[in-house]
C-alpha positions as CSV (number, residue, x, y, z in Angstrom):
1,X,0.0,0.0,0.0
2,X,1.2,3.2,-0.9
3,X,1.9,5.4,1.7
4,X,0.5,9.1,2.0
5,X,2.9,11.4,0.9
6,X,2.8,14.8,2.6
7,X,5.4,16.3,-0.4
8,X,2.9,16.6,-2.9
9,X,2.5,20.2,-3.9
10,X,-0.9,20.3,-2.1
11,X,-1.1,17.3,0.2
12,X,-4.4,18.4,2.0
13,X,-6.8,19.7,-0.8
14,X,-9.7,17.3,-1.4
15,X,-12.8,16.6,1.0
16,X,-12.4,15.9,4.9
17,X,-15.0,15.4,7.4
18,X,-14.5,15.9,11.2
19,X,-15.7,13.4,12.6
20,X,-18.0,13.3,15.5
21,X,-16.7,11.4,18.9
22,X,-19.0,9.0,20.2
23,X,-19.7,8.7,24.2
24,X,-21.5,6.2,26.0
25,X,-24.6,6.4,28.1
26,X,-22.2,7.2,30.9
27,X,-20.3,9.9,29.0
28,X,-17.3,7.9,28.2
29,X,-15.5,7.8,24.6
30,X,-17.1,4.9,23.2
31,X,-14.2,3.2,21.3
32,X,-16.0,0.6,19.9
33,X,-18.7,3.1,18.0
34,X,-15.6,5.4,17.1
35,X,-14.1,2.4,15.6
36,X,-17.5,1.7,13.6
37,X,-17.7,4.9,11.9
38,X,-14.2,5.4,10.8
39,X,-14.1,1.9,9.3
40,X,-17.4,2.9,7.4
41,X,-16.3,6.3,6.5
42,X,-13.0,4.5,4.9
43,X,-15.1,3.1,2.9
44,X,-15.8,6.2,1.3
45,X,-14.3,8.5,-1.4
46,X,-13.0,11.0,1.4
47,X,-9.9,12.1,0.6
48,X,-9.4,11.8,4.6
49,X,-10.4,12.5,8.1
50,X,-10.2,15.1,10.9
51,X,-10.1,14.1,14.1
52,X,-10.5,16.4,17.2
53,X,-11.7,19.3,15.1
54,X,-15.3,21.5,16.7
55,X,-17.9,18.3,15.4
56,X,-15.5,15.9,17.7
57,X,-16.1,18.0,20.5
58,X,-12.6,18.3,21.3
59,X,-13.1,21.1,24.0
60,X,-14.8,18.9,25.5
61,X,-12.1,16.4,26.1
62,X,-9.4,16.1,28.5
63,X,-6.0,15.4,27.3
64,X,-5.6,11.4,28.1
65,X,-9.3,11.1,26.3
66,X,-8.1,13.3,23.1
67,X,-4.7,11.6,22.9
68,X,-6.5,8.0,22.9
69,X,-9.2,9.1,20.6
70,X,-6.5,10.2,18.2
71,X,-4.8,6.7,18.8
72,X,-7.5,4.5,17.7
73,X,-8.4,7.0,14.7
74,X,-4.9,6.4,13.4
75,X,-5.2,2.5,13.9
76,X,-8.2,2.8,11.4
77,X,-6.9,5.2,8.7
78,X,-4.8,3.2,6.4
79,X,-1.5,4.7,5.4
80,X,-2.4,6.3,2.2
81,X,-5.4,8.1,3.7
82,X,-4.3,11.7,5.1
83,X,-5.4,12.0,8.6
84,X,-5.7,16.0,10.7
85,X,-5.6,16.3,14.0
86,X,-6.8,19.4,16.1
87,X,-4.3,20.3,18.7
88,X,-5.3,23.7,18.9
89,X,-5.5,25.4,23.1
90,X,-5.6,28.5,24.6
91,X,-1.8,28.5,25.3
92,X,1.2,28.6,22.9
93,X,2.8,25.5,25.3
94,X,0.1,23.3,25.9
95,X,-0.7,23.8,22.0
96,X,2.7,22.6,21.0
97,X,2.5,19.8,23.5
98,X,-0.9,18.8,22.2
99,X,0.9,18.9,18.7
100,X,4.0,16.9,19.7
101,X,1.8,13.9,21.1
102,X,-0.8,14.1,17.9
103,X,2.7,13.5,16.0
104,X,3.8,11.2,18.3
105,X,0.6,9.1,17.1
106,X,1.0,9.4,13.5
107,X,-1.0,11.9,12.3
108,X,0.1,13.7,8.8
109,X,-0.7,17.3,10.1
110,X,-2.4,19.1,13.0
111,X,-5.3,22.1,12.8
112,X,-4.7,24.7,15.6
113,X,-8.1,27.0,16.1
114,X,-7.2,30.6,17.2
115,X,-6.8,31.1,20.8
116,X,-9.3,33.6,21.7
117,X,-9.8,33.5,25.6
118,X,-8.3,36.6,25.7
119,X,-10.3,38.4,22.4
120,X,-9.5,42.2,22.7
121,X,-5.4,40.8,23.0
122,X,-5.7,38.6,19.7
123,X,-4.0,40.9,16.9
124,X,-2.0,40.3,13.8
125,X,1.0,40.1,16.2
126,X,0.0,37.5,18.2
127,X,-1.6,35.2,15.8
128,X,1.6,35.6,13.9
129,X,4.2,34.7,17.2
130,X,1.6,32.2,18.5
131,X,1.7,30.2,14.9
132,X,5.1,30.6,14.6
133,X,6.6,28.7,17.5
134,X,3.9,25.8,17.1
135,X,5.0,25.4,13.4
136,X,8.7,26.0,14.2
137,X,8.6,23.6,16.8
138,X,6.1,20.8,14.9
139,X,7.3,17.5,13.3
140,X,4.4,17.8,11.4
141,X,2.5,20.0,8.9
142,X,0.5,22.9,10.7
143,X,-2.3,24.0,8.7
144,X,-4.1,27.3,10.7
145,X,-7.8,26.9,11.7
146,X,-10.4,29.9,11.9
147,X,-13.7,29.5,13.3
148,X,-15.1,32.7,14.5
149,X,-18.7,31.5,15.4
150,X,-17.1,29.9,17.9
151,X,-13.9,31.9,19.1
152,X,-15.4,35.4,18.5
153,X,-12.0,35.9,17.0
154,X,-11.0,36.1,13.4
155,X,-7.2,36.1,12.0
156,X,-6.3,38.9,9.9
157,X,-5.1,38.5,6.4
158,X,-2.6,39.9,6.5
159,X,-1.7,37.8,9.9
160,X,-2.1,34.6,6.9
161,X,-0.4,36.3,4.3
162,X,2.8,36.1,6.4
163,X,2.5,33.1,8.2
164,X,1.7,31.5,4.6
165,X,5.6,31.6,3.9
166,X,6.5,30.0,6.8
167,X,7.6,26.5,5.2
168,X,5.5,23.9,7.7
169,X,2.1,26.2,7.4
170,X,0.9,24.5,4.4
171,X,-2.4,25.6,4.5
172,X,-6.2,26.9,6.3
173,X,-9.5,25.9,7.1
174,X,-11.8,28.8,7.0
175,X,-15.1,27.8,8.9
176,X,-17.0,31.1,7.6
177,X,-19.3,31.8,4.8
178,X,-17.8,35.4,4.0
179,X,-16.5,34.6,0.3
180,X,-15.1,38.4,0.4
181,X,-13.0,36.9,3.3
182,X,-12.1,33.6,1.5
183,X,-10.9,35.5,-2.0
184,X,-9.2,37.9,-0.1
185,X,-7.1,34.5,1.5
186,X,-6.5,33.4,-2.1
187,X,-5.3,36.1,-3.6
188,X,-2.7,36.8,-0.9
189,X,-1.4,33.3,0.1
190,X,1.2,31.0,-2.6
191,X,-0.1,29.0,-4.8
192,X,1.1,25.7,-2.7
193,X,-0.7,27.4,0.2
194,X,-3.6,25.0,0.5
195,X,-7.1,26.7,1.3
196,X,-9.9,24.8,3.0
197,X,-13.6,25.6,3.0
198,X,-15.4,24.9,6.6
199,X,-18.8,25.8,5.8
200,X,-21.4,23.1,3.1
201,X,-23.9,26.3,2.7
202,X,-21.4,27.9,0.9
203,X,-19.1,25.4,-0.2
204,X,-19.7,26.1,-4.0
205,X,-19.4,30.0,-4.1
206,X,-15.9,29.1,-1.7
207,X,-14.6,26.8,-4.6
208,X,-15.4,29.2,-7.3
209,X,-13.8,31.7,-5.0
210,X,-10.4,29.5,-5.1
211,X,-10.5,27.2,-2.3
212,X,-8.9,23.6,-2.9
213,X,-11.2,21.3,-0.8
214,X,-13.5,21.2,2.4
215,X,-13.7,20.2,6.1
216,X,-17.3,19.6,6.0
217,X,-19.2,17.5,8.6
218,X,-21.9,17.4,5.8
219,X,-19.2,15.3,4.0
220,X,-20.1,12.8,7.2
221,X,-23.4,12.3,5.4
222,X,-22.7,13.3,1.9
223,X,-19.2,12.1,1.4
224,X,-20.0,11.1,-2.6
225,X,-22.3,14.6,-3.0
226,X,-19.5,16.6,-1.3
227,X,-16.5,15.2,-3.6
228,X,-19.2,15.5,-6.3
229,X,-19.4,19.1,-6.0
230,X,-15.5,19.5,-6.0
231,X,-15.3,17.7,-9.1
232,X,-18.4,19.6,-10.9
233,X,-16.5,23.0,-9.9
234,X,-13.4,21.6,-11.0
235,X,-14.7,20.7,-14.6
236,X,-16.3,23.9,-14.7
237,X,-20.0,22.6,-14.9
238,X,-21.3,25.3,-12.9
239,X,-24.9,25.0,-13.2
240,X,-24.8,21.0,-11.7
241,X,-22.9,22.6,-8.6
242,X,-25.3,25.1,-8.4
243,X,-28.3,22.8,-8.4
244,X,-26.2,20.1,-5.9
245,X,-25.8,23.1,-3.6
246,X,-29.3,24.0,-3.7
247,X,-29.9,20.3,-2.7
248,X,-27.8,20.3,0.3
249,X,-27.8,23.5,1.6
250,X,-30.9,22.7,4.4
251,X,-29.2,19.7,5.7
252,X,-26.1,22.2,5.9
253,X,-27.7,24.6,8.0
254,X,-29.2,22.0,9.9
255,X,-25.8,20.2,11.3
256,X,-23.6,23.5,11.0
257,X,-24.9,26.6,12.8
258,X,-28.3,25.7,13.3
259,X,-28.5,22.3,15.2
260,X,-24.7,22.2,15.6
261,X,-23.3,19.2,16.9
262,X,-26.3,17.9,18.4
263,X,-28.3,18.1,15.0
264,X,-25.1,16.3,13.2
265,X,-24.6,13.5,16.1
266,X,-28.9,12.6,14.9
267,X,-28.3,12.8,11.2
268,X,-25.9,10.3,11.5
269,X,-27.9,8.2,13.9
270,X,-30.6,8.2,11.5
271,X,-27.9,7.4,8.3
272,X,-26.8,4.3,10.3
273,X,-23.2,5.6,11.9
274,X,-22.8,5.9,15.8
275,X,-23.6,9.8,16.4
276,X,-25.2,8.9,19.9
277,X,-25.7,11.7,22.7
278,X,-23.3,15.1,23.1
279,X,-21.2,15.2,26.1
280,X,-22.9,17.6,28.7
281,X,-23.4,20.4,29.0
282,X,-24.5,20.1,25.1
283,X,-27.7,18.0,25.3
284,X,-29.0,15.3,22.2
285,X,-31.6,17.1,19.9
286,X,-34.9,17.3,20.3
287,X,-37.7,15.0,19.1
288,X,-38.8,18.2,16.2
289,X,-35.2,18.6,15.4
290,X,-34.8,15.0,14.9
291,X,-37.7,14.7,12.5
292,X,-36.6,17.7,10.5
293,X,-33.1,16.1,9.9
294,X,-35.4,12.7,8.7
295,X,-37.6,14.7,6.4
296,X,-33.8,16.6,5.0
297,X,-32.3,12.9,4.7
298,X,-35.3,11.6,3.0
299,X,-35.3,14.7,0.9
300,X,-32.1,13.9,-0.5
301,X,-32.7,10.3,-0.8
302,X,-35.3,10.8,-3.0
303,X,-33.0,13.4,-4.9
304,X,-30.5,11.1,-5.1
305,X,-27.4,12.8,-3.3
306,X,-27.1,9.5,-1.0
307,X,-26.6,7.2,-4.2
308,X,-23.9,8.6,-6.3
309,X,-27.3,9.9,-8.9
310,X,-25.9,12.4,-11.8
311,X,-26.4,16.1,-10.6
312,X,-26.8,17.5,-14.4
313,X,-30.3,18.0,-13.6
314,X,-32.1,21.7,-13.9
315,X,-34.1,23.4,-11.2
316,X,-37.4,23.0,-11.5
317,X,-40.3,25.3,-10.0
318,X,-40.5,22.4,-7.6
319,X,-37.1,22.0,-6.5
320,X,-36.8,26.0,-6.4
């Protein structure tokens, strides 16, 4: 088997997922169910996996439970499958530590979120210092991570634009739907600077806008649609994309910023993976929620996203 090679010119463009972590009834990782879904998801035309990233709940985890979860992910990603790991914290040490044991475990490159405890103190400046030492002191590829609905923060461009030349920053995951913000990111980064999209309700306008790939947790669901969509972009048929992202763009919304990971934990419930319960103090989604995320799923079934169906269709005044 071929091993993954981390020197190609853009290692990490394609689709990713970050995947959920699974806890048992008394709020431990359930290993067995985490083991479940990656086999299942391996299965799929992913390009690879993200483990610890905002869906995993990895603030939620202590350290022992995120180094172990990281373990058994790696034991279940075969060699030629890329495989992220979030090692980002609130401290410039404990995020390099974090780092150090992620690459200790095998992973083929880390995503560090912002810091942001301290919001008002977060400038270019920082971000730039606080990258720097991880990457400088990383055995593995670093690629940044912004996710502002969550962090209240957001890294300047011009913050990217210079740790972009640092040679192990390789590349971003931008978890917002502001394509201004995105292009911006293109333009300014190298070419072998690899741009991520975080967000499926946007995912087409952020590929036309230059971006090389996703870390969708819709791809959890839609792994064939998602890599679809890439492809569609990529061969320039523009109206498909348009009409897949009309498709998918409720189911989106509904385990991104509407239901979270609470609404994404049930979809995959209902598609067969082990989402099971959030770890408190997020609760499991409601019965209404639940039935909504059915009706999306069957939705789509029907469309055909779950089964590989051709996308070259036209909107119709029903679909509209």
């Amino acid at each position: 088997m071929k091993a993954f090679d981390a020197a190609q010119a853009k290692p990490f463009g394609g689709i990713f997922t970050p995947i959920v972590t699974p806890f048992t009834t008394d709020d431990a990782v359930d290993e067995g169910a985490l083991r479940s879904n990656v086999d299942r998801w391996m299965k799929t035309p992913l390009t690879g996996l993200v483990v610890l990233g905002s869906n995993g709940e990895a603030a939620q985890l202590d350290d022992a439970e995120a180094d172990r979860v990281v373990e058994i992910v790696r034991e279940r990603v075969p060699a030629n499958r890329p495989l992220i790991a979030g090692t980002g914290r609130e401290s410039t040490k404990a995020t390099i530590a974090a780092t150090a044991r992620a690459a200790d475990a095998g992973v083929d490159a880390v995503l560090v979120r912002t810091p942001s405890f301290f919001k008002a103190q977060m400038t270019a400046e920082i971000f730039v210092r606080h990258y720097t030492e991880v990457a400088d002191a990383s055995r593995v590829p670093v690629l940044l991570y912004n996710v502002t609905m969550f962090t209240g923060v957001t890294i300047p461009v011009e913050a990217v634009e210079r740790l972009a030349s640092h040679p192990n920053i390789v590349g971003m995951k931008e978890s917002g739907g502001d394509i201004g913000y995105i292009s911006e990111l293109v333009t300014r980064t190298p070419d072998d600077f690899t741009m991520l999209a975080g967000s499926a309700t946007t995912f087409f306008h952020a590929l036309c806008a230059g971006c090389d790939g996703a870390i969708l947790a819709l791809a959890a669901l839609l792994p064939d649609a998602c890599m679809r969509m890439q492809a569609l972009v990529r061969e320039e048929r523009l109206g498909e994309a348009r009409v897949l992202q009309h498709w998918i763009t409720p189911l989106a919304r509904s385990v991104g910023g509407t239901y979270g990971v609470a609404g994404l934990k049930a979809a995959l419930d209902l598609s067969g993976y082990n989402g099971g319960v959030p770890r408190p103090p997020l609760r499991p989604a409601p019965p209404h929620v639940v039935e909504t995320i059915s009706g999306q799923l069957a939705a789509l079934a029907a469309f055909g996203t779950l089964e590989r169906a051709p996308y070259d269709r036209e909107l119709t005044t029903e679909t509209r």
